[in-house]
C-alpha positions as CSV (number, residue, x, y, z in Angstrom):
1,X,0.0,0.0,0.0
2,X,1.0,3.3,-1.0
3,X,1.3,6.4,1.2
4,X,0.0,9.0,-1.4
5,X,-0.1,12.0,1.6
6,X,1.8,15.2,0.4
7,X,4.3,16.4,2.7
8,X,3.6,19.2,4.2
9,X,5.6,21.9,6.8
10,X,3.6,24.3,9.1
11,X,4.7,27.5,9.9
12,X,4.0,28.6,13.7
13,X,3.3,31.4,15.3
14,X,5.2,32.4,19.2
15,X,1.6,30.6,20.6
16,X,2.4,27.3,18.6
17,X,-0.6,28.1,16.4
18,X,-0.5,27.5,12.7
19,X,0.4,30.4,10.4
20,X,0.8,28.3,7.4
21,X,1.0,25.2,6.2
22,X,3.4,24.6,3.1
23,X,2.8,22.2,0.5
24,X,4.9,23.0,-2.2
25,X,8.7,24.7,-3.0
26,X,9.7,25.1,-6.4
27,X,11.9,27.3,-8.7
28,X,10.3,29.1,-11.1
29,X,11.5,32.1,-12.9
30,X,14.1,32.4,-11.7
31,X,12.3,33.2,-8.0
32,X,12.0,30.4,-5.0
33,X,8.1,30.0,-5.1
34,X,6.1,28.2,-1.8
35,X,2.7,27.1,-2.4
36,X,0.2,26.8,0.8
37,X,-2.8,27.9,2.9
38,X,-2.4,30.6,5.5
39,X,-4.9,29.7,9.0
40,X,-5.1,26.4,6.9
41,X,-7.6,28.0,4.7
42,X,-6.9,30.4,2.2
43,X,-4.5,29.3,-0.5
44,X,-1.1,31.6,-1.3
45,X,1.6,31.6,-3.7
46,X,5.0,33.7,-2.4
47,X,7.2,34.5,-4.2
48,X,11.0,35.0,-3.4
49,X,13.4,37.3,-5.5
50,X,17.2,36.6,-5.9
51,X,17.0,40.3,-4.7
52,X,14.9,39.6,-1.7
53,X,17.0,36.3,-1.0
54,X,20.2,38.4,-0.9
55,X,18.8,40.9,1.5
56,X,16.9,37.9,4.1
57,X,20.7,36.5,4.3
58,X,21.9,39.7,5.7
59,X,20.0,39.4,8.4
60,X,21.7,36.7,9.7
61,X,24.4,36.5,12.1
62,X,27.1,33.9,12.2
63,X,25.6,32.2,15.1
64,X,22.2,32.2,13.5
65,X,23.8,31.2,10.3
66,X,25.3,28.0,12.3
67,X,21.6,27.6,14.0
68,X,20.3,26.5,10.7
69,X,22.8,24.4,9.6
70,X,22.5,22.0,12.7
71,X,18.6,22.8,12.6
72,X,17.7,19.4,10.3
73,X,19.7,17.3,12.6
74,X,17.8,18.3,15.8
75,X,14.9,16.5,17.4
């Protein structure tokens, strides 16, 4: 039997409450596009620039930087 259920990674706000749920990252166009619902019901499409890329990575330190990389090997 096949386990058809997409994937899917929630967003959460400081209370633990779902902002958004993602279904979907993709290049398109040149821009990072994530497809999902916001309060798990209305669908979005966001779009991230190279431009806007560039600046988010300037807002992080080195220790953040070193956060993330150990972040997908944490429980």
């Amino acid at each position: 039997m096949r386990n058809n259920k997409v994937p899917v990674a929630k967003i959460l706000d400081a209370n633990d409450k779902e902002l958004m749920a993602i279904r979907g990252i993709s290049g398109e166009n040149g821009n990072l596009v994530i497809r999902g619902k916001i309060f798990g019901a209305m669908p979005m499409v966001a779009k991230l620039t190279p431009a806007e890329a560039r600046a988010a990575l300037k807002l992080l330190d080195f220790r953040t930087f070193l956060f993330l990389l150990t972040l997908l090997f944490r429980k």
